[in-house]
C-alpha positions as a Markdown table, in Angstrom:
| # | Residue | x | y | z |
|---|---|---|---|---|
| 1 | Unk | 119.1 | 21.4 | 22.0 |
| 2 | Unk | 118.6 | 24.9 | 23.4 |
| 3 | Unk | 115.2 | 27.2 | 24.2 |
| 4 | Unk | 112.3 | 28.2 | 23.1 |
| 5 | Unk | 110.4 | 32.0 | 24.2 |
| 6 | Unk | 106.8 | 31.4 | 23.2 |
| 7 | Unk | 105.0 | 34.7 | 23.7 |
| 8 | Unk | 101.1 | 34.4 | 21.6 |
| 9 | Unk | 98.4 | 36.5 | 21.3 |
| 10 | Unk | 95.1 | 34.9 | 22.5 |
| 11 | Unk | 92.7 | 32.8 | 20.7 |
| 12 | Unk | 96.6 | 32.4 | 17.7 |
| 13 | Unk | 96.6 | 28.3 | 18.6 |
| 14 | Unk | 99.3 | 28.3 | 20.7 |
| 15 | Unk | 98.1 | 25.1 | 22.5 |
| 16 | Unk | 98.4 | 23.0 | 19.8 |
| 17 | Unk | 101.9 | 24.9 | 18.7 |
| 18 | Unk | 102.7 | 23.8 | 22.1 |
| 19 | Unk | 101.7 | 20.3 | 21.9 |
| 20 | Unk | 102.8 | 20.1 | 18.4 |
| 21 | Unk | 106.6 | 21.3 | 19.4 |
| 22 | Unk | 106.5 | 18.8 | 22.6 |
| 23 | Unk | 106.3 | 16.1 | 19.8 |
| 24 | Unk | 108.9 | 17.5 | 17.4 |
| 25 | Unk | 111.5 | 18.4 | 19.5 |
| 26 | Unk | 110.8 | 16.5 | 23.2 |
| 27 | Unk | 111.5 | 20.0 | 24.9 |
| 28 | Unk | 109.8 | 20.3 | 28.5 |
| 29 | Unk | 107.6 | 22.9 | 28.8 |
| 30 | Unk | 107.9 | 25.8 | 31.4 |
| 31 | Unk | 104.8 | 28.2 | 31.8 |
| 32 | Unk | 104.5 | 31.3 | 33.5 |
| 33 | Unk | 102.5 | 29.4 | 36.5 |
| 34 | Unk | 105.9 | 27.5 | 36.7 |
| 35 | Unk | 107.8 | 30.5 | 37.6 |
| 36 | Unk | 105.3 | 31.8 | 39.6 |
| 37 | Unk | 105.3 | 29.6 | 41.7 |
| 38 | Unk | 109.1 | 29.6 | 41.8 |
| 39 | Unk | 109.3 | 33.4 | 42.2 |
| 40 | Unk | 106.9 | 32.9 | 45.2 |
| 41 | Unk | 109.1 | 30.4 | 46.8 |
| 42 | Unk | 111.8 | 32.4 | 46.1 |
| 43 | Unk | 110.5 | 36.0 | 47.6 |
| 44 | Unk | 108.7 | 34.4 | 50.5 |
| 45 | Unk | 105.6 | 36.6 | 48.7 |
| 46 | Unk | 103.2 | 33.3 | 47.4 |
| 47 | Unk | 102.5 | 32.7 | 43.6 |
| 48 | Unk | 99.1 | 34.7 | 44.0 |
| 49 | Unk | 101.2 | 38.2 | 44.9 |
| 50 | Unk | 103.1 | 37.7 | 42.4 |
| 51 | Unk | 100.7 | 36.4 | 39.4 |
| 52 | Unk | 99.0 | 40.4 | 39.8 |
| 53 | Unk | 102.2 | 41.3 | 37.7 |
| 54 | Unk | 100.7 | 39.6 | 34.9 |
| 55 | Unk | 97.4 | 41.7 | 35.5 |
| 56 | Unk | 96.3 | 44.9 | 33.2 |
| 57 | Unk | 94.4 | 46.4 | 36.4 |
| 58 | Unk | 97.6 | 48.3 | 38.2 |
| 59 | Unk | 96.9 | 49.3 | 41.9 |
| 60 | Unk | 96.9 | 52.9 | 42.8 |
| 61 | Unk | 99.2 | 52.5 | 45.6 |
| 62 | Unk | 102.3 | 51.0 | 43.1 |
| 63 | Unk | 103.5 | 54.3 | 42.1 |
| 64 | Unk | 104.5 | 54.5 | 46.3 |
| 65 | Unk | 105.0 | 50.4 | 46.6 |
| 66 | Unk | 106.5 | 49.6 | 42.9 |
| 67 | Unk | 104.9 | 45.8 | 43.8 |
| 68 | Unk | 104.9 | 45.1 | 40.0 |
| 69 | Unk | 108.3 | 46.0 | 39.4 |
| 70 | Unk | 109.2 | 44.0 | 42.4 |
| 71 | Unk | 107.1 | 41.1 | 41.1 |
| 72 | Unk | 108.8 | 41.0 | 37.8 |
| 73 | Unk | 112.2 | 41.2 | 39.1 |
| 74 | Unk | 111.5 | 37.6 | 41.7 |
| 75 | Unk | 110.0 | 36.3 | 37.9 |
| 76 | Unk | 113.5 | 37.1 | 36.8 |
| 77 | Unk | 115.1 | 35.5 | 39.2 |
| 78 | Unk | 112.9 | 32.5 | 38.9 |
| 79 | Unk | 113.5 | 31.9 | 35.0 |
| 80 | Unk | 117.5 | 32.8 | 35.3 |
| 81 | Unk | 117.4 | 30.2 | 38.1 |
| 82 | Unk | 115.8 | 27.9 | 35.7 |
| 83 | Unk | 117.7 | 28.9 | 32.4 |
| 84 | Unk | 121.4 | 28.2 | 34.7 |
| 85 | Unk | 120.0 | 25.0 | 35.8 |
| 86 | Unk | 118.7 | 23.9 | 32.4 |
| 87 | Unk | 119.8 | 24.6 | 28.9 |
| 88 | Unk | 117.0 | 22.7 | 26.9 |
| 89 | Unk | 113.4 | 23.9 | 27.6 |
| 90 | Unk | 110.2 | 25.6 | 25.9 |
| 91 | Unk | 108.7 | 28.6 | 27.5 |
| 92 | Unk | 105.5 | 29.6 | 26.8 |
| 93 | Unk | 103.1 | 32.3 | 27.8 |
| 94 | Unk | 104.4 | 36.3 | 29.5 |
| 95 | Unk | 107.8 | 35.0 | 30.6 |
| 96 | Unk | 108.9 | 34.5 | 26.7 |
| 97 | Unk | 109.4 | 38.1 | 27.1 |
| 98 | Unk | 112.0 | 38.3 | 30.2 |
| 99 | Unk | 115.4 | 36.1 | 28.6 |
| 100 | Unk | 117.6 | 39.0 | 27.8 |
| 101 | Unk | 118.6 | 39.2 | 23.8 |
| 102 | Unk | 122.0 | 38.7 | 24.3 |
| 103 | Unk | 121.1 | 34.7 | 25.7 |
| 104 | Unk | 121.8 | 33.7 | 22.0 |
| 105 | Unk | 120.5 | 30.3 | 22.9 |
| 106 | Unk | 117.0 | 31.1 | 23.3 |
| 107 | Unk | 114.9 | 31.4 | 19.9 |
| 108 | Unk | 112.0 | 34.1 | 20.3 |
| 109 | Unk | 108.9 | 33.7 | 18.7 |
| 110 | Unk | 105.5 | 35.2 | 18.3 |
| 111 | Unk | 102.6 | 34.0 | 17.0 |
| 112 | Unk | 100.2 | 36.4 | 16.1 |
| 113 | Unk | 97.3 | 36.9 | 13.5 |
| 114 | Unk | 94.9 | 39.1 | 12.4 |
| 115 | Unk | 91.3 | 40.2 | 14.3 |
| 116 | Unk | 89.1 | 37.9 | 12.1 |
| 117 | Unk | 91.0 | 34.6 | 12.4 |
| 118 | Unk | 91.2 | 35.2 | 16.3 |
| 119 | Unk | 87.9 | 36.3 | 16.6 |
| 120 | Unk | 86.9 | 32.9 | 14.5 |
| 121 | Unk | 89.2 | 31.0 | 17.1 |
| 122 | Unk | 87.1 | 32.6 | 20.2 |
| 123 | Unk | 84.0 | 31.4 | 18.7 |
| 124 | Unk | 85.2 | 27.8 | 17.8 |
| 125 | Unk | 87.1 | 27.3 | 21.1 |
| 126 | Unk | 85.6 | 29.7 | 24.1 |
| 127 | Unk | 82.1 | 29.3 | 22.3 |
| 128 | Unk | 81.7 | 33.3 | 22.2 |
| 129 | Unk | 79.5 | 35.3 | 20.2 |
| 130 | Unk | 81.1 | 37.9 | 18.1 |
| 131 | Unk | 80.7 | 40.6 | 20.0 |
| 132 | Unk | 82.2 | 38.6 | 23.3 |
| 133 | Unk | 84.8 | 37.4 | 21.5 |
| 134 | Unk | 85.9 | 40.7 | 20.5 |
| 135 | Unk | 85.7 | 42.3 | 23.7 |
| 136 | Unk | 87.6 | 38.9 | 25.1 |
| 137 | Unk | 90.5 | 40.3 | 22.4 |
| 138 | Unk | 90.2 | 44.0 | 23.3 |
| 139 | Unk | 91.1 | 42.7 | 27.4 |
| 140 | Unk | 93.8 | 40.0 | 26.2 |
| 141 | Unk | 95.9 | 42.9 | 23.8 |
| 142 | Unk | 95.7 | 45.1 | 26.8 |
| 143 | Unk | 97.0 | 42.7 | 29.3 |
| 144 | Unk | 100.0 | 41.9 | 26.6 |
| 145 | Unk | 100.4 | 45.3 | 26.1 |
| 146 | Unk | 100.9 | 46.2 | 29.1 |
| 147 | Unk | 102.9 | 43.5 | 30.6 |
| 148 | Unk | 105.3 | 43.8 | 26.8 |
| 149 | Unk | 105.9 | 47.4 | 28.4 |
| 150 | Unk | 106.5 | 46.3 | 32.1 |
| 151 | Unk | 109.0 | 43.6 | 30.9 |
| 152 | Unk | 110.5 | 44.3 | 27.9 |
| 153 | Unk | 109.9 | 48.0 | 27.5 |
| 154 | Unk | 107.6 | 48.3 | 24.7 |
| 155 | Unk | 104.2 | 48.9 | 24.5 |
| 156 | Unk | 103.3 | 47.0 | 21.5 |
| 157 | Unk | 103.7 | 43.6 | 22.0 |
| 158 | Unk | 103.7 | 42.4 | 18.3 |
| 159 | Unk | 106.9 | 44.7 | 17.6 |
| 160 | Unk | 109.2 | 42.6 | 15.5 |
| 161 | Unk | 111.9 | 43.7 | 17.4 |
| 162 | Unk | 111.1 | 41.6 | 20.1 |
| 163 | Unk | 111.1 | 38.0 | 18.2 |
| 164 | Unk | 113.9 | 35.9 | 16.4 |
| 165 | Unk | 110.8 | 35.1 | 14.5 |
| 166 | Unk | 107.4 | 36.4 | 13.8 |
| 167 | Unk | 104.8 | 33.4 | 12.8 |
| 168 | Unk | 101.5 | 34.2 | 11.0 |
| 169 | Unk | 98.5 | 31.7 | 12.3 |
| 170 | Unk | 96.3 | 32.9 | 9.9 |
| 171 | Unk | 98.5 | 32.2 | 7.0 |
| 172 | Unk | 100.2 | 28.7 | 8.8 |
| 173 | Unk | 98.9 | 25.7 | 9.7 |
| 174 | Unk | 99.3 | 24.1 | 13.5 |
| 175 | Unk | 102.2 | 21.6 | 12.1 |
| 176 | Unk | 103.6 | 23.7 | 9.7 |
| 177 | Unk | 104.6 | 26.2 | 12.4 |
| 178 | Unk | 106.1 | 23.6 | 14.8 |
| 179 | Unk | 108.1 | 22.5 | 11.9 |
| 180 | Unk | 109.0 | 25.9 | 10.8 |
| 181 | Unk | 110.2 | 26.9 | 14.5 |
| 182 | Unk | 111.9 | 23.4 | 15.2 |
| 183 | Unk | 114.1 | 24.0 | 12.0 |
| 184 | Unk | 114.9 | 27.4 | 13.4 |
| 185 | Unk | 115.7 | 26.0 | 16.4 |
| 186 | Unk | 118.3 | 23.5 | 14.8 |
| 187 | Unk | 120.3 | 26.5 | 13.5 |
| 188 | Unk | 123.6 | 26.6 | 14.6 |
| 189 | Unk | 123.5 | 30.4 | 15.4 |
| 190 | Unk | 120.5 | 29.2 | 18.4 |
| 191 | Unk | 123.2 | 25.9 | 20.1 |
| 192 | Unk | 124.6 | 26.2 | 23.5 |
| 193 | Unk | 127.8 | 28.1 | 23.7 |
| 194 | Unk | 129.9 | 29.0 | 26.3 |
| 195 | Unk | 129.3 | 32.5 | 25.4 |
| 196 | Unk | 125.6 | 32.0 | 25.6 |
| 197 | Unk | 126.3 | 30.2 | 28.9 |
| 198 | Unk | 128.3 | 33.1 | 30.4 |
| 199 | Unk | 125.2 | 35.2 | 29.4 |
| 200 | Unk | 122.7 | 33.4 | 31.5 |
| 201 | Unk | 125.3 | 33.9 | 34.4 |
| 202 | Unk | 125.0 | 37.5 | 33.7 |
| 203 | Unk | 121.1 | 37.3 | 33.2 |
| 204 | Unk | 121.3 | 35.6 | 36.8 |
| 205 | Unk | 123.5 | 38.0 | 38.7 |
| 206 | Unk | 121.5 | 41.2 | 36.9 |
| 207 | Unk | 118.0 | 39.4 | 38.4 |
| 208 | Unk | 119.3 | 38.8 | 41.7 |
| 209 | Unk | 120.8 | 42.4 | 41.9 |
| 210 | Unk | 116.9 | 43.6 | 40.3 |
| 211 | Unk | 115.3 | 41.7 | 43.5 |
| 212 | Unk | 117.9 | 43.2 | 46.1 |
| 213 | Unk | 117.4 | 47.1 | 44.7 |
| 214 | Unk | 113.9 | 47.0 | 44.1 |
| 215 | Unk | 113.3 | 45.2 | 48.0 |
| 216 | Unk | 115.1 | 48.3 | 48.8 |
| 217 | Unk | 112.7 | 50.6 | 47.2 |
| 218 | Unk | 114.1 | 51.5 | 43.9 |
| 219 | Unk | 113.3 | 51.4 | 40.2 |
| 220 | Unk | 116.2 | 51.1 | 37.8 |
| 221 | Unk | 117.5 | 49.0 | 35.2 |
| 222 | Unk | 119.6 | 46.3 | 35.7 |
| 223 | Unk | 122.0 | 44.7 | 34.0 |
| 224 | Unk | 125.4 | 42.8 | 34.3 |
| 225 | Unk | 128.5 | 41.7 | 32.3 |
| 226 | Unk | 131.3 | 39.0 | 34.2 |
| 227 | Unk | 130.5 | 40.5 | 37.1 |
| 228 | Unk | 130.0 | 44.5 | 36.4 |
| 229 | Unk | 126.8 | 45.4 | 37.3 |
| 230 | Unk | 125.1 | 48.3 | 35.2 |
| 231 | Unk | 122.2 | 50.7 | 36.9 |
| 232 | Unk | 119.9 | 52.8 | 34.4 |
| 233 | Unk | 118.4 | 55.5 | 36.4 |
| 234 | Unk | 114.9 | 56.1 | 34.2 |
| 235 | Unk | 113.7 | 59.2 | 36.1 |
| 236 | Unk | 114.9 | 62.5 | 37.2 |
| 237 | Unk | 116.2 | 63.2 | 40.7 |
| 238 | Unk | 117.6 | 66.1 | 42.3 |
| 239 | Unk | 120.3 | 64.5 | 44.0 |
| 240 | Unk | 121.5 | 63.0 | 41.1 |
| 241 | Unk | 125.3 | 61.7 | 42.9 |
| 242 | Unk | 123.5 | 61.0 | 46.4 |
| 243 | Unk | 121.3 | 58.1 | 44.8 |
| 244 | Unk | 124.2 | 56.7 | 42.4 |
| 245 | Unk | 126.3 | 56.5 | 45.7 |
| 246 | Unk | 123.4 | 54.6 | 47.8 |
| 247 | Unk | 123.1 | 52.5 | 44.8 |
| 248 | Unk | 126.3 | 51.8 | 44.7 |
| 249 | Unk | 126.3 | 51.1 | 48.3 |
| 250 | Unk | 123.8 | 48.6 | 48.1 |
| 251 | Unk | 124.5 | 46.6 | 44.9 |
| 252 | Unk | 128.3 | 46.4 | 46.1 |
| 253 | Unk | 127.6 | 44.1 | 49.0 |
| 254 | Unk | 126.0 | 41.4 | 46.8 |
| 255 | Unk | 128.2 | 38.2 | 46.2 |
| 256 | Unk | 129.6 | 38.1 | 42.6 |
| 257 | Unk | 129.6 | 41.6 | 42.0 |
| 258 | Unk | 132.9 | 43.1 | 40.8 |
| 259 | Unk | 132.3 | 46.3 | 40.1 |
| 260 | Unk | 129.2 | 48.8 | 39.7 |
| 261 | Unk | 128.3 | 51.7 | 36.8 |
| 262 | Unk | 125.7 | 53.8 | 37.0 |
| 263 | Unk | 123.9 | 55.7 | 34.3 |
| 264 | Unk | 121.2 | 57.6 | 33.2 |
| 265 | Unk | 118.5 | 56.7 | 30.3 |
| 266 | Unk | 116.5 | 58.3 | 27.9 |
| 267 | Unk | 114.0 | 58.7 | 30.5 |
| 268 | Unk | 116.0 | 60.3 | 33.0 |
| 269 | Unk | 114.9 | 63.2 | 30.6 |
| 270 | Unk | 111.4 | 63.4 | 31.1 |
| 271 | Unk | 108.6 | 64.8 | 33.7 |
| 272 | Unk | 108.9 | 61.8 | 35.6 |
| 273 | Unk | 110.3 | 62.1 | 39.6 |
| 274 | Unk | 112.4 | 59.4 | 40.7 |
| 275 | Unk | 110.4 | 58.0 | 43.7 |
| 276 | Unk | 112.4 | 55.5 | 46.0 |
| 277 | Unk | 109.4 | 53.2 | 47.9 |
| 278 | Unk | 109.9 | 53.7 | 51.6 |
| 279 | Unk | 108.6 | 50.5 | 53.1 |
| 280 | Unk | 109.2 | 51.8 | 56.5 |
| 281 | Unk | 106.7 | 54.4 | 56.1 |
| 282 | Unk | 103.0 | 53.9 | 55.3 |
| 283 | Unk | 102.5 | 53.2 | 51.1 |
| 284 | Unk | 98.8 | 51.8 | 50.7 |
| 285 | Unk | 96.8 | 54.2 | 52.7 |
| 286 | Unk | 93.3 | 55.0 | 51.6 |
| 287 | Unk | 91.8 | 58.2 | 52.5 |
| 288 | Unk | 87.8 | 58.5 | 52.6 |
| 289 | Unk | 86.0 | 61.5 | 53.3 |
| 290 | Unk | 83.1 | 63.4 | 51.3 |
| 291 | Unk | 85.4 | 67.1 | 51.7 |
| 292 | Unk | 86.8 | 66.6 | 48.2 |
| 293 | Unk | 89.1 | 70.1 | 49.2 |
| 294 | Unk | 90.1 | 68.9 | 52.5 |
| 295 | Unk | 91.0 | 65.0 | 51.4 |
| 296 | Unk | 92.6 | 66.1 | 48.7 |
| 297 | Unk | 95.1 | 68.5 | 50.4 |
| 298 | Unk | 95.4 | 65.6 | 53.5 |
| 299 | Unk | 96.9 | 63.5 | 51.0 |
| 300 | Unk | 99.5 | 66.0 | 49.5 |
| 301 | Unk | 100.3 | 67.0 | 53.3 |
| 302 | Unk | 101.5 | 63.4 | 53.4 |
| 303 | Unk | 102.7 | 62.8 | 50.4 |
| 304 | Unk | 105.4 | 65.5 | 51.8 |
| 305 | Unk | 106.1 | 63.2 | 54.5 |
| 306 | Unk | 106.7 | 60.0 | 52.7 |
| 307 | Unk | 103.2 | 58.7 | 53.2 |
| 308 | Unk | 101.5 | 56.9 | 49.7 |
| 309 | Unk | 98.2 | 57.9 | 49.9 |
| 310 | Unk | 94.8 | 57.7 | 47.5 |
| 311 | Unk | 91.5 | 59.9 | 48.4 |
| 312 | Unk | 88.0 | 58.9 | 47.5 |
| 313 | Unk | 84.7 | 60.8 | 48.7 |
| 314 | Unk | 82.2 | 58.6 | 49.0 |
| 315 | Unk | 81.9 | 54.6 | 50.8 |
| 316 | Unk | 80.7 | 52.7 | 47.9 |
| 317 | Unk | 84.1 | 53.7 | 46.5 |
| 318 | Unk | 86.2 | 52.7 | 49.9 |
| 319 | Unk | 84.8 | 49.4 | 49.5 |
| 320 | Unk | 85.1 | 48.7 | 46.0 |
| 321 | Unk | 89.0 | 49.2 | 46.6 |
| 322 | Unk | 89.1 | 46.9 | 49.6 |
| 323 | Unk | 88.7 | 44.6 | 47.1 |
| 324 | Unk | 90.6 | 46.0 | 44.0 |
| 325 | Unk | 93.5 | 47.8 | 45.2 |
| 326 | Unk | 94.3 | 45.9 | 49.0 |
| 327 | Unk | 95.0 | 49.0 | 50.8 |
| 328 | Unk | 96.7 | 48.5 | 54.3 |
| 329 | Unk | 95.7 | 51.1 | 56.3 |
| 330 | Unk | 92.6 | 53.4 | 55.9 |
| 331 | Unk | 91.5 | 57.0 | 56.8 |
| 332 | Unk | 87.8 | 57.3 | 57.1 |
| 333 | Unk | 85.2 | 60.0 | 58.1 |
| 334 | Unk | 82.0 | 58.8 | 60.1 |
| 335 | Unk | 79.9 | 61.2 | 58.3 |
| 336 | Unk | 79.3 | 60.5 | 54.5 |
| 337 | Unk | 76.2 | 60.4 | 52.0 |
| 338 | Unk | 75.2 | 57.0 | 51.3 |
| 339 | Unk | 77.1 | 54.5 | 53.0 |
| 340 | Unk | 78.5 | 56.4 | 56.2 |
| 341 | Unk | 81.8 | 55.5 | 58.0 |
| 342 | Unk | 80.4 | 53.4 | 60.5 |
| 343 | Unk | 79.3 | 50.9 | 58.0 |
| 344 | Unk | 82.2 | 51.0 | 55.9 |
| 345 | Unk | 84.2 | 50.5 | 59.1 |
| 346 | Unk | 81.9 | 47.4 | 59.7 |
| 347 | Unk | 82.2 | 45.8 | 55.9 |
| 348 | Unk | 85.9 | 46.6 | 56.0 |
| 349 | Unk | 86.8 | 44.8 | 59.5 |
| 350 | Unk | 84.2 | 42.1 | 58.5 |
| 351 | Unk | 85.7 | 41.5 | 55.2 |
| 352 | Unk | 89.2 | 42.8 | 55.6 |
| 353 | Unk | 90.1 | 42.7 | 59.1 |
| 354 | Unk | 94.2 | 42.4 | 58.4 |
| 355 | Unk | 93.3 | 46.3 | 57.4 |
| 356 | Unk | 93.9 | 49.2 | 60.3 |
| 357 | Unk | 90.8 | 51.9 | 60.2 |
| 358 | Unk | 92.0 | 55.1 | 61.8 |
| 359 | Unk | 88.5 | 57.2 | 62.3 |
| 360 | Unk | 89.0 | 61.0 | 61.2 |
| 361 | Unk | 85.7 | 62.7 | 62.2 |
| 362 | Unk | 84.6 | 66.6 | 62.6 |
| 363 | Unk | 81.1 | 64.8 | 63.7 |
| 364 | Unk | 81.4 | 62.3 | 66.4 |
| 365 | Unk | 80.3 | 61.6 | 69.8 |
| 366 | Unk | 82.0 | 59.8 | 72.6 |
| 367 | Unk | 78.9 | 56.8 | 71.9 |
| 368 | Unk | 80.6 | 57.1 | 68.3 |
| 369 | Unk | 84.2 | 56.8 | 69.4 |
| 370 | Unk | 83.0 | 53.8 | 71.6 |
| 371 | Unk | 81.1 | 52.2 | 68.8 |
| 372 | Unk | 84.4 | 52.5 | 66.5 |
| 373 | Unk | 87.0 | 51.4 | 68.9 |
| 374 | Unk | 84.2 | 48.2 | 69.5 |
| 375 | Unk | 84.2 | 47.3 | 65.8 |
| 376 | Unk | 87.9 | 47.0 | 65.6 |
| 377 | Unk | 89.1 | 51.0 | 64.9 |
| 378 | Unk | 92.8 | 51.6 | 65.3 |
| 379 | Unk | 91.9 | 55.2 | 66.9 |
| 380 | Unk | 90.4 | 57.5 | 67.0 |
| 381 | Unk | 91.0 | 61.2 | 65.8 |
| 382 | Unk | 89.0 | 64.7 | 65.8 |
| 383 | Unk | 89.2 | 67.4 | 63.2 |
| 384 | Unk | 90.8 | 69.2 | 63.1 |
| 385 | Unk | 93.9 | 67.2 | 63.5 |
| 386 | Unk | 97.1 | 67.9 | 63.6 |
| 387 | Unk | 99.1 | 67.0 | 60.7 |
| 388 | Unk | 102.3 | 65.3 | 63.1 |
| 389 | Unk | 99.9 | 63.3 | 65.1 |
| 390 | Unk | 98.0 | 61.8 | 62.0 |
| 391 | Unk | 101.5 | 60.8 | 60.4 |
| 392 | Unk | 102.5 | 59.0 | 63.6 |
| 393 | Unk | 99.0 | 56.9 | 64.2 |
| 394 | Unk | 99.8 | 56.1 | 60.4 |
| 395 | Unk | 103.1 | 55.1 | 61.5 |
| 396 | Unk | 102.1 | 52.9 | 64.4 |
| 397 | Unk | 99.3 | 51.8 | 62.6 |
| 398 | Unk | 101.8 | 50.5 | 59.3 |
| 399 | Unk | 104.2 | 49.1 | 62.1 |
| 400 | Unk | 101.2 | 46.0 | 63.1 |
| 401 | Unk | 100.6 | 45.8 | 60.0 |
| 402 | Unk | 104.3 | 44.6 | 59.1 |
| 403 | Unk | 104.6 | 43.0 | 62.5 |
| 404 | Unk | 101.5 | 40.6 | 61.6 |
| 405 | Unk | 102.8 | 40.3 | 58.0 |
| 406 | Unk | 106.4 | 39.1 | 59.3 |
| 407 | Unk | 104.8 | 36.6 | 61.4 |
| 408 | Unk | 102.3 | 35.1 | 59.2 |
């Protein structure tokens, strides 16, 4: 017996195909909670950091941290550990999409069907009303969309290319598709062979390499062949021969690997600058201040210097991405229409109190400055400021941050 992949669009039965396959071919079932949980273990970073990979909403702050890349390679890891552990096993929900093709013993299959039977199946089985239940599809087709092109690099999630086999639950019944995929299944071309076993080795060493590079702060493809290991630089970078040789570096020190090859893709071509994340240096830092101009420059000043930065002008806004986005460190001005610095400083300490609040104020007193450093402030800064001395409270302020992280 080999594997099933299970990837379904929402409200296309793929409970019952679920419970209907358990019956026909006695397959344990491995879901994408599973492996999260697995991947957490695995990356000391919990199931819940890892489960936002799975999540349309993208942080600002990932094009500096790449936390979803990272996330997706530890899932890797996770099901390779699985797959070279078990050879018989149905996998269902987002993970269906991360077995490599060339695993020839893992059958791939969709089921998908069109808006008015899965709007139907939203009203029979949420208990929407149409216009819910077509919203409820709008949000599920973006979350597979945009997880088909984090994972398997395409953005629509349906393509055929992706599947051994496409199934139609409009046009097939709940049994009639477990039979249909079990006698796929029982094809000789889908059976345990060594070559298919030699393949999950590879799939194995290609995730382990994926969680080393990306820990390191970069974003390439990986894969691996009896023990070569084969990096796909996606983006353009200057120093083309400087990164291939700290890749090189870094990838050649890992146990198993023979030999490494470097390469550029089709996207190596593009606009797109390679950005290595530099998790020595400050990557989730939120800038607030109403001086659109003045913010707006602050954060390309330290973009120069490494720094990942995101401006917003008003408090509302700070708060809102306290809660959305988890920034680490913040930058905020006391004076600001609406909710002024003070209170956001408050909410955020209150609320978020693992975040450091360095006060950057053209307006304060030294009651202000007391007041702030009272409620928990980091410092304490006066415009204008000079651009060194911001970068190394940021600095300081991202070291507790990882010191408190590394001992939690």
């Amino acid at each position: 017996m080999s594997v099933i992949s299970l990837f379904s669009g929402a409200f296309c039965k793929e409970a019952a195909v679920i419970a209907a396959l358990e019956t026909t071919t006695g397959l344990p079932v491995v879901r994408d909670a599973d492996l999260t949980d697995l991947a957490g273990k695995l990356s000391g970073l919990g199931p819940d950091k890892i489960g936002k990979a799975f999540s349309a909403k993208t942080s600002v702050f990932n094009k500096f941290t790449h936390e979803k890349q990272r996330a997706v390679a530890w899932l890797r890891l996770a099901l390779a550990t699985r797959l070279a552990e078990e050879e018989r096993m149905l996998l269902a929900g987002y993970c269906a999409l991360l077995p490599p093709r060339e695993i020839a013993h893992v059958l791939r299959v969709c089921l998908i069907a069109d808006a008015a039977f899965r709007r139907a199946a939203a009203t029979e089985e949420a208990g929407l009303a149409d216009r819910d239940a077509q919203r409820a599809l709008e949000r599920a087709d973006e979350d597979a969309s945009l997880w088909t092109a984090l994972a398997a690099g395409s953005k629509d999630p349906w393509a055929p290319s992706l599947y051994d086999m496409v199934v139609p639950m409009d046009k097939t019944g709940v049994d009639e598709a477990g039979v249909l995929i079990a006698k796929h299944l029982a094809d000789p071309a889908v059976r345990v062979t060594d070559a298919s076993k030699a393949c999950v080795r590879d799939f194995l060493l290609a995730a382990r390499v994926e969680t080393v590079v990306t820990g390191k702060g970069h974003d390439v493809g990986v894969s691996a062949k009896d023990g070569v290991v084969f990096l796909t630089i996606n983006k353009k970078v200057l120093l083309l021969d400087r990164l291939e040789n700290e890749l090189r570096g870094i990838v050649g020190k890992i146990e198993g690997v023979s030999d490494v090859v470097t390469k550029v893709g089709k996207g190596y071509y593009q606009t797109d600058i390679y950005r290595r994340a530099d998790f020595e240096m400050p990557t989730k830092v939120l800038l607030v201040d109403d001086e659109r101009e003045f913010v707006q420059t602050l954060s390309e000043r330290l973009s120069m210097r490494e720094v990942g930065s995101h401006a917003v002008f008003d408090g509302e806004s700070a708060l809102r991405m306290m809660a959305d986005d988890e920034p680490e460190v913040m930058v905020l001005d006391l004076k600001m229409p609406g909710i002024d610095g003070l209170e956001v400083l408050k909410r955020t300490k209150a609320e978020r109190p693992d975040v450091e609040v360095i006060i950057l104020t053209g307006h304060g007193s030294e009651a202000d400055q007391e007041e702030c450093m009272r409620l928990g402030a980091f410092a304490y800064l006066q415009k204008p400021v000079d651009i060194e001395k911001l970068s190394d409270t940021l600095k300081r302020a991202n070291e507790k941050v990882r010191a408190r992280k590394a001992t939690a």
